[in-house]
C-alpha positions as a Markdown table, in Angstrom:
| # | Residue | x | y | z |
|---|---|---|---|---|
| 1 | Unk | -71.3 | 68.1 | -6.4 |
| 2 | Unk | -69.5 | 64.8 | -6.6 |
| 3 | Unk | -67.8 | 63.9 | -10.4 |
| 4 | Unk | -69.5 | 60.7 | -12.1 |
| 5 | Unk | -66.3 | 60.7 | -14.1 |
| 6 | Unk | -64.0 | 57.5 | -13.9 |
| 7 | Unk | -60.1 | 57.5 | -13.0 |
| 8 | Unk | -59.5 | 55.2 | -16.7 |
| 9 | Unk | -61.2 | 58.6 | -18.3 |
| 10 | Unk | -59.8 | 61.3 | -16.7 |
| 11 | Unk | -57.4 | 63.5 | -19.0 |
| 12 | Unk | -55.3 | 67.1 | -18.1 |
| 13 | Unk | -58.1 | 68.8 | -19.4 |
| 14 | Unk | -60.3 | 67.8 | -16.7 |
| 15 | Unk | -57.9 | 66.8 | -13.9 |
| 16 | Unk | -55.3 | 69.1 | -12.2 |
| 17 | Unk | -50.9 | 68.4 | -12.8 |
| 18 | Unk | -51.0 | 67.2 | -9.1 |
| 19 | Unk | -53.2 | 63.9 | -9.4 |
| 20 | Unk | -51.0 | 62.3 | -12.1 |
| 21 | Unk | -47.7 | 63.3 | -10.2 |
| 22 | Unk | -49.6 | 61.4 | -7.3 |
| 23 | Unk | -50.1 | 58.0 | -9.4 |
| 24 | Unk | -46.7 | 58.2 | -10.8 |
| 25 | Unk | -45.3 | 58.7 | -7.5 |
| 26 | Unk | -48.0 | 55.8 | -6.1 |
| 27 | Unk | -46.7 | 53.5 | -9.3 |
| 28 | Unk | -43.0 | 54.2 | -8.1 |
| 29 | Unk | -43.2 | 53.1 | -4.7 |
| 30 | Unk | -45.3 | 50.3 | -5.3 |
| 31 | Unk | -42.4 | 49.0 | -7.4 |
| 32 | Unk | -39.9 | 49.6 | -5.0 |
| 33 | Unk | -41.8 | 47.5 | -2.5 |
| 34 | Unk | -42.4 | 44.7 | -4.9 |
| 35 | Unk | -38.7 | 44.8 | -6.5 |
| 36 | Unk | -36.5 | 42.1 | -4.2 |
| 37 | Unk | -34.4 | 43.8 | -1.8 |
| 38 | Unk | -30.3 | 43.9 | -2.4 |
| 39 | Unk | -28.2 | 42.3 | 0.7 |
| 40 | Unk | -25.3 | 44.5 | 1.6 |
| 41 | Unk | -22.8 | 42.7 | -0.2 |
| 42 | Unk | -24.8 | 42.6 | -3.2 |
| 43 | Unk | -25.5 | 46.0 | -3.4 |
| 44 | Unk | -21.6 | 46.9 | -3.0 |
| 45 | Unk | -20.6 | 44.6 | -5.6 |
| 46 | Unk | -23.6 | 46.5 | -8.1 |
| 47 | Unk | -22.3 | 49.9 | -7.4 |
| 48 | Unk | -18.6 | 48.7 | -7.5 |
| 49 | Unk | -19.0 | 47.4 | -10.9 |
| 50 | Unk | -20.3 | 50.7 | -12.4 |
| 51 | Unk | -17.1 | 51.9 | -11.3 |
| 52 | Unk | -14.9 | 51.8 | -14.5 |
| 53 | Unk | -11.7 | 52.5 | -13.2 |
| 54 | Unk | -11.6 | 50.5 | -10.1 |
| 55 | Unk | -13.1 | 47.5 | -12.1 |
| 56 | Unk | -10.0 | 48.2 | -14.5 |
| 57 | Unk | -7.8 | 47.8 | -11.6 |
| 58 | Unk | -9.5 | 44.7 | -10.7 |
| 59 | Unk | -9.3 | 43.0 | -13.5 |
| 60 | Unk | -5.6 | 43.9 | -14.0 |
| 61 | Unk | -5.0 | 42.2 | -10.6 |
| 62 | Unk | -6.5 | 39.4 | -11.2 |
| 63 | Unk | -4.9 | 38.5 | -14.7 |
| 64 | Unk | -1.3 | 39.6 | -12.2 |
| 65 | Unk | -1.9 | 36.9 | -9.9 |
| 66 | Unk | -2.8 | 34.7 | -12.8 |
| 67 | Unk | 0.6 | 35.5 | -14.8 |
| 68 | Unk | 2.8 | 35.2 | -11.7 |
| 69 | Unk | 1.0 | 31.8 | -11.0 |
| 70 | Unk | 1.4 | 30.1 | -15.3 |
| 71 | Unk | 3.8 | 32.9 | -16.4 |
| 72 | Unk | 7.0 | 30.8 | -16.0 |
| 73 | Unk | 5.0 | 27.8 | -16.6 |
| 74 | Unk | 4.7 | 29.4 | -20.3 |
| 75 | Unk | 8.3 | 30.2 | -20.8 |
| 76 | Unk | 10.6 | 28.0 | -21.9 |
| 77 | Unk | 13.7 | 29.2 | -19.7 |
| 78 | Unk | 15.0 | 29.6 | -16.4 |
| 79 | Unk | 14.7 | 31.7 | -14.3 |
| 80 | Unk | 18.2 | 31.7 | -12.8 |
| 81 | Unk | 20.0 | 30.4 | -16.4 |
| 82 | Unk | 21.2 | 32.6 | -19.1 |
| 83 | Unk | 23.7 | 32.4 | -21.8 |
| 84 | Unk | 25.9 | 35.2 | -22.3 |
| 85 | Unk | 25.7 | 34.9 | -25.8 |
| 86 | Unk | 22.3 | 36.0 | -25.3 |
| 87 | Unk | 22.8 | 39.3 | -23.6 |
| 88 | Unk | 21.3 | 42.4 | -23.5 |
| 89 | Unk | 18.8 | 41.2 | -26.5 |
| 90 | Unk | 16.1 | 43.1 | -26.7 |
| 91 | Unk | 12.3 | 42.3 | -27.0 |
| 92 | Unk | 11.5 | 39.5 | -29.6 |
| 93 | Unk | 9.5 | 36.5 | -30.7 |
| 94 | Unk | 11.4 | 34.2 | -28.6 |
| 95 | Unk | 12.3 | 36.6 | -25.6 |
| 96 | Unk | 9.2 | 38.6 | -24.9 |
| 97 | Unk | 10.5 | 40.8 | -22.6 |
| 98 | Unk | 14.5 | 40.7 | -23.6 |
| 99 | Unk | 17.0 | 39.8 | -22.0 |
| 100 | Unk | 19.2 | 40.6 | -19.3 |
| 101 | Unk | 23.1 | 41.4 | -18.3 |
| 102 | Unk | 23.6 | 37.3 | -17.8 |
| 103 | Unk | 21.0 | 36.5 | -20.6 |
| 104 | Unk | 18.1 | 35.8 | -18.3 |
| 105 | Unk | 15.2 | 35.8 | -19.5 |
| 106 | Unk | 13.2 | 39.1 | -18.3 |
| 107 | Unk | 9.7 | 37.5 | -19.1 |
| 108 | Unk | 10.5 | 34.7 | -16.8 |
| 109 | Unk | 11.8 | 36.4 | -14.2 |
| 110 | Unk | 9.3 | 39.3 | -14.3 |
| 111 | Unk | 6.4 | 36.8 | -13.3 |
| 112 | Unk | 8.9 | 35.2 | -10.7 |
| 113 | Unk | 9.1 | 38.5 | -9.7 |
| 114 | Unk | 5.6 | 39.2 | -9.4 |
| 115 | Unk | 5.2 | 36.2 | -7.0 |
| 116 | Unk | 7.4 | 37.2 | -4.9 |
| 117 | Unk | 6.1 | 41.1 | -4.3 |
| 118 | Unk | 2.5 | 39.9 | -4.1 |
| 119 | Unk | 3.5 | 37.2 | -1.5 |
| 120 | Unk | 5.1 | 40.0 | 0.7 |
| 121 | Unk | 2.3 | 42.1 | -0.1 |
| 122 | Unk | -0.3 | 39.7 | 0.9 |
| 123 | Unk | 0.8 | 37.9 | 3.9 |
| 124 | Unk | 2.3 | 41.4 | 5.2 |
| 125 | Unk | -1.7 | 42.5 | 5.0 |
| 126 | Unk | -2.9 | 38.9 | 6.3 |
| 127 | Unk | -0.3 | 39.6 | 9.7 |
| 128 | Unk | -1.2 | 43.6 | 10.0 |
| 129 | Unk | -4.8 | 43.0 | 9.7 |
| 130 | Unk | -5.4 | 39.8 | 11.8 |
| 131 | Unk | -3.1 | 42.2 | 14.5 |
| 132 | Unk | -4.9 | 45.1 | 13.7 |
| 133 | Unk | -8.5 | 43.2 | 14.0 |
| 134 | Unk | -7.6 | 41.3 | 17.6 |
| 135 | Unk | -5.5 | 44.8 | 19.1 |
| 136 | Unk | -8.2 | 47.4 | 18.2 |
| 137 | Unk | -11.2 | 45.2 | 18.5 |
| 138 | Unk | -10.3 | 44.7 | 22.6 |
| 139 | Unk | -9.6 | 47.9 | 22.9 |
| 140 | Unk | -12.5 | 49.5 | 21.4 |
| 141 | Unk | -14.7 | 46.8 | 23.3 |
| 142 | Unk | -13.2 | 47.1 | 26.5 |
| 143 | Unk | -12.7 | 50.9 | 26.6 |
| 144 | Unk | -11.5 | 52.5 | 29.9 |
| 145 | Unk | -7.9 | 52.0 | 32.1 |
| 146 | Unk | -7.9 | 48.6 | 28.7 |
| 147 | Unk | -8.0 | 51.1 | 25.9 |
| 148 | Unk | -5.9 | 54.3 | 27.5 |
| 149 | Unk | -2.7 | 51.4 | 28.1 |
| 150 | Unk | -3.4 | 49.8 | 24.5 |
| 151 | Unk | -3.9 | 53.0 | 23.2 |
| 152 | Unk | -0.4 | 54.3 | 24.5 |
| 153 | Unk | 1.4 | 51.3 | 23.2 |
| 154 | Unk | 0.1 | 52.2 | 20.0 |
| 155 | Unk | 1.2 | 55.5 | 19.6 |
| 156 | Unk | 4.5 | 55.0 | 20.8 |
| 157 | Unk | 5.0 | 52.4 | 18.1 |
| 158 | Unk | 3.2 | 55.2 | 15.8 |
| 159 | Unk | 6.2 | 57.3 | 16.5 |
| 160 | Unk | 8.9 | 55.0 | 15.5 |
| 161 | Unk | 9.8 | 56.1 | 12.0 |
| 162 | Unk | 8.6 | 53.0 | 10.0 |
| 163 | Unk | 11.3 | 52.9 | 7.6 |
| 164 | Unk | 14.2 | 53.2 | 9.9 |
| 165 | Unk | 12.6 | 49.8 | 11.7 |
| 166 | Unk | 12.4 | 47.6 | 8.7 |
| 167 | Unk | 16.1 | 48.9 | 8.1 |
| 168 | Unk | 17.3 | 48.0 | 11.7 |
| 169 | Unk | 15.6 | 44.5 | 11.1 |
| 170 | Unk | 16.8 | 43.6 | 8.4 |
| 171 | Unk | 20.5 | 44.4 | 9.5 |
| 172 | Unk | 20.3 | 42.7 | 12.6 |
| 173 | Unk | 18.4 | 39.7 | 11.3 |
| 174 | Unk | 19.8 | 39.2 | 7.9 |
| 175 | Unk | 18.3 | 39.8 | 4.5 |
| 176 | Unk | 15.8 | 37.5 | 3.7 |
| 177 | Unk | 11.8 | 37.2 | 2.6 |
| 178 | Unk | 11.1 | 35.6 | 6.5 |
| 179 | Unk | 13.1 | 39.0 | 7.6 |
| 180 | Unk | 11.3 | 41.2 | 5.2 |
| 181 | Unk | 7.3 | 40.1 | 5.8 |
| 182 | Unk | 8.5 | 40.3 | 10.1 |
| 183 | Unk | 9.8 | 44.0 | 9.6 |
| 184 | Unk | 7.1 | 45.1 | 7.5 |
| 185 | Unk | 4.2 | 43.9 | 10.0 |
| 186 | Unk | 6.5 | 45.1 | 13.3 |
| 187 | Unk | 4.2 | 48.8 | 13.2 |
| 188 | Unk | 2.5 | 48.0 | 10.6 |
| 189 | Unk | -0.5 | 46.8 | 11.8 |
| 190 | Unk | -0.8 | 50.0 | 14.2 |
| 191 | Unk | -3.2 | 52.0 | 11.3 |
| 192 | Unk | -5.5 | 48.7 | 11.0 |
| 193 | Unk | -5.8 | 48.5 | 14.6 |
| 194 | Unk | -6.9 | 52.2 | 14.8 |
| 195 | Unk | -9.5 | 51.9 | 12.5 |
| 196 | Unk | -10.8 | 48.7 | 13.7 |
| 197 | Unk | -11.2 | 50.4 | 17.3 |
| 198 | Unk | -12.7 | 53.4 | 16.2 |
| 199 | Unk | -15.5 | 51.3 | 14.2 |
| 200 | Unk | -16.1 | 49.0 | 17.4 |
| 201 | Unk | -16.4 | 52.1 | 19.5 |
| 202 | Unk | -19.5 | 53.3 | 17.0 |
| 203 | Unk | -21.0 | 49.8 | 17.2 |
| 204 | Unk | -20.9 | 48.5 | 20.6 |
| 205 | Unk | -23.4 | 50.6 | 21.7 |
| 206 | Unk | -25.9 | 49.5 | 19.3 |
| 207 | Unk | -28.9 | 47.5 | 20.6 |
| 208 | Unk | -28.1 | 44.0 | 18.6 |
| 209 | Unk | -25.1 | 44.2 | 20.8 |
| 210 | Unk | -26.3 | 45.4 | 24.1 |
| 211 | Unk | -29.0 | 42.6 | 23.8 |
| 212 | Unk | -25.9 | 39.9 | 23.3 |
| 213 | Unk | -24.1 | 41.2 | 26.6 |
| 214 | Unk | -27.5 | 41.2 | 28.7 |
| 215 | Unk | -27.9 | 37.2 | 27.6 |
| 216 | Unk | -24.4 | 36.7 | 29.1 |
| 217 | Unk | -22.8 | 36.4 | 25.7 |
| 218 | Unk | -18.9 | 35.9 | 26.3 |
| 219 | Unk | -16.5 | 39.1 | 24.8 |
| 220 | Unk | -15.0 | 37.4 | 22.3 |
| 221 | Unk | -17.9 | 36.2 | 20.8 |
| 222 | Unk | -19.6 | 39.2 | 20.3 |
| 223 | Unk | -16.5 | 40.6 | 18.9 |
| 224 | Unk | -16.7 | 37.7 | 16.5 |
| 225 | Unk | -20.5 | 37.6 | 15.8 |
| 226 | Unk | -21.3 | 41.1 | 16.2 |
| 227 | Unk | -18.7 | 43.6 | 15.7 |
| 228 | Unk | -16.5 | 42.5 | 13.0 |
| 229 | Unk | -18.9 | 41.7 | 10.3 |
| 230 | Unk | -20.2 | 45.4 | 10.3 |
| 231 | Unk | -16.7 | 46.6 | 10.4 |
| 232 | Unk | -15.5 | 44.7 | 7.8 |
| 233 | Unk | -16.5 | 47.2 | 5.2 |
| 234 | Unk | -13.2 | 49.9 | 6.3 |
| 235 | Unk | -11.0 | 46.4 | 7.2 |
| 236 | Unk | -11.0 | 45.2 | 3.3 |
| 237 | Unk | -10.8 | 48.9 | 2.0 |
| 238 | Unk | -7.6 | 49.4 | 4.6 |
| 239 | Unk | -6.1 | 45.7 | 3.1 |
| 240 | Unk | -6.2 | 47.1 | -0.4 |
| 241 | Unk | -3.8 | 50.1 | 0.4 |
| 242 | Unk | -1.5 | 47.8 | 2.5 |
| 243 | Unk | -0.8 | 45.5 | 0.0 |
| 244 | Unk | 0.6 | 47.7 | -2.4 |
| 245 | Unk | 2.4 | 49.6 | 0.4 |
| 246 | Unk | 4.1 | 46.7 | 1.6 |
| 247 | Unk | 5.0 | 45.8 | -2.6 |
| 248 | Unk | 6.7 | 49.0 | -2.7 |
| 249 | Unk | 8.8 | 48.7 | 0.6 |
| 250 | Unk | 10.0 | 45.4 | -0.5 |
| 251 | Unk | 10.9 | 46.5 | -4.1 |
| 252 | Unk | 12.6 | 49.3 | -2.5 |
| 253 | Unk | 14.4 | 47.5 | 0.2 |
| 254 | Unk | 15.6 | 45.0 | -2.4 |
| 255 | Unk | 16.7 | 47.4 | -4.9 |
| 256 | Unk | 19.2 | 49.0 | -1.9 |
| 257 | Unk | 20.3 | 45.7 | -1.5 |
| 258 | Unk | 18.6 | 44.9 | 1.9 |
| 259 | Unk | 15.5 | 42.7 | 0.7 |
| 260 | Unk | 15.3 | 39.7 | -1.7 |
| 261 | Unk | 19.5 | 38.8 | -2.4 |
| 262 | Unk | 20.2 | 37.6 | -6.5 |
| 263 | Unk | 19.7 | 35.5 | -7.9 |
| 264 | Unk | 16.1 | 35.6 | -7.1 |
| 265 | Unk | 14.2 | 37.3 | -8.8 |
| 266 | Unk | 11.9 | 40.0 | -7.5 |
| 267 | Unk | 11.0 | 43.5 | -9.1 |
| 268 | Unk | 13.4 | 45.4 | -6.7 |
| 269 | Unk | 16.2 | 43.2 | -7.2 |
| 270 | Unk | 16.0 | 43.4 | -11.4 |
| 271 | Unk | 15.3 | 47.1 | -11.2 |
| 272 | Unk | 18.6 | 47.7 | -9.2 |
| 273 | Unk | 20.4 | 45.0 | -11.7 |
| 274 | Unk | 19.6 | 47.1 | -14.8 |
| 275 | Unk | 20.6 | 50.6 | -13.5 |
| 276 | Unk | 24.2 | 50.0 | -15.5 |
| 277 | Unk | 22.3 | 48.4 | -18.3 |
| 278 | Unk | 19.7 | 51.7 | -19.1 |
| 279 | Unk | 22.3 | 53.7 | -19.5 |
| 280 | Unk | 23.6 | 51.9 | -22.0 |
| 281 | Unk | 20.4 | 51.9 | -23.9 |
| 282 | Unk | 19.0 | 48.6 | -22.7 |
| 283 | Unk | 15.7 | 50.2 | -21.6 |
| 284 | Unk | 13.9 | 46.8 | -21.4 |
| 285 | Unk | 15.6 | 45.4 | -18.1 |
| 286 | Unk | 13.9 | 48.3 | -16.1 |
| 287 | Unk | 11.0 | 49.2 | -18.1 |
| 288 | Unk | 9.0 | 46.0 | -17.2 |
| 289 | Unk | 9.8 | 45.9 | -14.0 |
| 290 | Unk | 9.4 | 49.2 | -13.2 |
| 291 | Unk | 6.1 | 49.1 | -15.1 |
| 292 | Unk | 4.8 | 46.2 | -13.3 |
| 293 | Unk | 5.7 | 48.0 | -9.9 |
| 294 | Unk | 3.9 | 50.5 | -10.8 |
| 295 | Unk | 0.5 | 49.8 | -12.3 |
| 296 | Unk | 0.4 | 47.0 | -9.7 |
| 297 | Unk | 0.3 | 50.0 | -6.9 |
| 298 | Unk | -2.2 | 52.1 | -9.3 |
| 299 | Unk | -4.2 | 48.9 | -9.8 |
| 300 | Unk | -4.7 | 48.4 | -6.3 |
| 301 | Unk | -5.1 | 51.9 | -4.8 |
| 302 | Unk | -8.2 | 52.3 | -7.6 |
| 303 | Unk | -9.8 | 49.4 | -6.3 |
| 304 | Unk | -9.2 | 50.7 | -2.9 |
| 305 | Unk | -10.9 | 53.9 | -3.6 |
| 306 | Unk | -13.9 | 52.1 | -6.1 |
| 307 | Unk | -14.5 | 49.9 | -2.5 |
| 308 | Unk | -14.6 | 52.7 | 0.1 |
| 309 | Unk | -17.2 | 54.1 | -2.4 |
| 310 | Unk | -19.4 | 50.9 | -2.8 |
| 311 | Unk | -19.1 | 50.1 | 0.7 |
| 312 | Unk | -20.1 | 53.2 | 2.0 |
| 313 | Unk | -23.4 | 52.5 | 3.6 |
| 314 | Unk | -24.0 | 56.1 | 2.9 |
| 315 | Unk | -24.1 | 56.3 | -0.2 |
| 316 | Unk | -26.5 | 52.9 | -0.5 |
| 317 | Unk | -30.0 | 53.4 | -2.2 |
């Protein structure tokens, strides 16, 4: 016997738990359909700015590059002229960060500093991923005798102990920021170009690409069109930890004296002029840069992670 009874009046008492989990599930989907759809990109930068952490590292970067670009602008000094009656004063109203040994200003040459370690760091990552992108896109595409020979030149360079390169550089060549961005990129591009082969390997079997190479679409411009935009996701995430990798080499090399020569300034080269100073008590010529050297490599590996998350098509909803 059919029910006369109309949906508008129908209550639990009358209706079993299943029918309303069937509405509310009905409800849900219909405003999933009618809600607009989130592009790719979008939908990364949504999920990367619930993450705290690498948004903090984001920000912190971005108010970095801001400082090293107006920071001297700001101060009143020099960054190469002190007064030795101003030496070794610490932190005050009219030296933020101190002074140093010569009475530099630190504040001054802290953001000089900062331009020159994100210079290195950025064009180092601008050389090993364009490198990385052209090397392990051909021989992910190509594949065969192409990628066995390409392949073998890239693990022999893999070999070389990285460090021990940029050293040999830089002796034969001469100390300089030309010298330093060449030995950095020599093998350093050799970890972008695996990655971008391995993800053009997955790809080019896909049908949006077959289709291109049965209309007689040339190779590089399905590398162009095709490939690298769906590979772009590990490329960025890959930049972010080269960057910083290639801040800390340079700080390192200049503080042994190999890098950036005084009296430019660069975060290696004041951290290795206030080792004599610290012990003396003058904490502030090496706590700034030191500081900046640091959270700058924290900053970006945070970001790094926060992206591999929100780019993971995986984990997209």
């Amino acid at each position: 016997m059919k029910s006369n009874q109309n949906p508008q009046h129908l209550t639990k008492k009358n209706v079993p738990d299943e029918w309303f989990t069937w509405r509310k599930k009905d409800s849900y989907e219909q405003e999933l359909v009618s809600r607009p759809s989130l592009s790719y990109w979008k939908d990364a930068w949504r999920r990367l700015v619930k993450n705290k952490l690498a948004m903090l590292g984001l920000v912190f970067l971005i108010l970095l590059i801001m400082m090293a670009i107006f920071g001297p602008m700001v101060s009143p000094y020099e960054v190469n002229t002190g007064e030795l009656s101003n030496q070794y004063k610490p932190p005050s109203a009219d030296h933020w960060f101190g002074t140093d040994n010569l009475g530099r200003d630190v504040f001054t040459r802290t953001w000089y500093g900062a331009r020159i370690s994100l210079f290195v760091g950025f064009m180092a990552a601008l050389i090993d991923v364009t490198v990385g992108i052209i090397w392990g896109g051909i021989s992910g595409y190509k594949g065969g005798r192409t990628d066995n020979i390409m392949m073998r030149i890239i693990e022999i360079l893999y070999g070389l102990p990285y460090l021990l390169v940029v050293i040999l550089l830089l002796v034969v060549l001469g100390p300089s920021l030309s010298t330093i961005i060449v030995a950095l990129t020599v093998t350093g591009w050799v970890g972008m170009a695996r990655i971008v082969r391995g993800q053009v390997m997955q790809i080019k079997n896909y049908e949006y690409v077959l289709a291109s190479k049965s209309f007689g679409t040339k190779t590089p411009r399905i590398i162009r069109r095709n490939l690298l935009p769906n590979t772009m996701g590990p490329i960025i995430v890959q930049m972010t930890l080269t960057v910083p990798s290639a801040i800390f080499a340079e700080a390192f090399l200049s503080f042994i004296g190999l890098g950036i020569q005084a009296p430019f300034a660069s975060w290696g080269v004041m951290a290795s002029d206030s080792l004599g100073a610290i012990l003396s008590g003058y904490w502030w010529t090496l706590f700034f840069p030191a500081f900046f050297i640091s959270f700058t490599m924290f900053a970006f590996n945070v970001l790094g992670d926060g992206l591999q998350d929100a780019l993971d098509p995986k984990l997209r909803k």
